[in-house]
N, C-alpha and C positions, 0 to 999 in steps of 0.2 A: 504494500500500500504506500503511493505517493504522499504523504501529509501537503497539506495546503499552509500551512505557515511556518512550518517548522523542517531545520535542515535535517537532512538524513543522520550524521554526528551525532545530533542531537535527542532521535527517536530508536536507533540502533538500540536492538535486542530488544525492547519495549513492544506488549503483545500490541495487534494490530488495532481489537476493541479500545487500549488504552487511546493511541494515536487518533486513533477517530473522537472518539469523548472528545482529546483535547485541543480540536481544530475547532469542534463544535463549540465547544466553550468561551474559546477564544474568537468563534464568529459572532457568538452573542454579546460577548463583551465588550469587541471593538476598540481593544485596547494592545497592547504589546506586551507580548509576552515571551518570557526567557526560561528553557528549564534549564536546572543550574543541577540536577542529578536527576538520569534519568537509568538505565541498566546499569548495577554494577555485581562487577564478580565477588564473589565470597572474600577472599582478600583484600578488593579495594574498600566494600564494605566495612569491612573490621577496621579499617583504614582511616575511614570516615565515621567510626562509633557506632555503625549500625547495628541493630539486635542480629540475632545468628539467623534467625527465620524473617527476615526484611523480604518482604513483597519484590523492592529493589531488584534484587538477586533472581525473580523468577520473572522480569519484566513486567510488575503488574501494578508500580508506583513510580513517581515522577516528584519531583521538585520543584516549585516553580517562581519567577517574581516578576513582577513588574518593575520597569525599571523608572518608570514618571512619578508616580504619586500616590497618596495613600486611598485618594479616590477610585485610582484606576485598579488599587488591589482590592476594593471593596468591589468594586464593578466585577473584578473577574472573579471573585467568591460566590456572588450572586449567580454567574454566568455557570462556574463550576456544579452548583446544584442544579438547577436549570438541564444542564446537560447530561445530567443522572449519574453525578458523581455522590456515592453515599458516607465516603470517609474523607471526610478535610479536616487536616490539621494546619495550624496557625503556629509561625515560630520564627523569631530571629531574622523579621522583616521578607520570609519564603513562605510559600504555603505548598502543604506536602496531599497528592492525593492518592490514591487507590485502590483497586478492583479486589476489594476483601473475599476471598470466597465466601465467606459467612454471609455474605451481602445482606452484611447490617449495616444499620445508618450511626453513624460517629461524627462528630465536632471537633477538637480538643486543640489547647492553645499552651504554651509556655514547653511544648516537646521542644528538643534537641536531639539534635543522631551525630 
């Protein structure tokens, strides 16, 4: 799958449902958007303080920020739900999403990885 806003770099190893989600997202929101981690291997994980079972590592979460303003990261919060994302977490100026298999709904704010 070609993504529409986002470079290839950037969506590598990330499953395809994710990539879609977050075109769509980002078409609602109309804002700009940067993921700053999106697949990472078991190591770079560890690397980066991820838990040992991180979503990361099986392509199924993403990192992401806006780089304008704190409007445009409430706009893409909004847009993120909207596009039937059920787990967003808030953290360190990024917001972290993904595809829980439990596909329950979560919020949470003040994480670190």
């Amino acid at each position: 799958m070609k993504p529409k806003y986002f470079q290839p770099h950037e969506v590598s190893g990330l499953s395809d449902k994710l990539v879609e989600m977050l075109d769509k997202a980002r078409d609602i929101a109309g804002v700009p958007v940067v993921i700053t981690s999106g697949y990472r291997a078991p190591d770079r994980n560890a690397l980066a303080g991820g838990v040992s079972n991180s979503l990361h590592c099986k392509g199924l979460a993403a990192d992401l920020r806006t780089p304008k303003s704190q409007t445009d990261r409430e706009k893409l919060c909004f847009a993120l739900g909207a596009a039937g994302f059920k787990q967003i977490g808030l953290y360190n100026g990024h917001i972290h999403v993904e595809l829980d298999p439990k596909d329950s709904y979560a919020i949470w704010t003040g994480v670190s990885h």
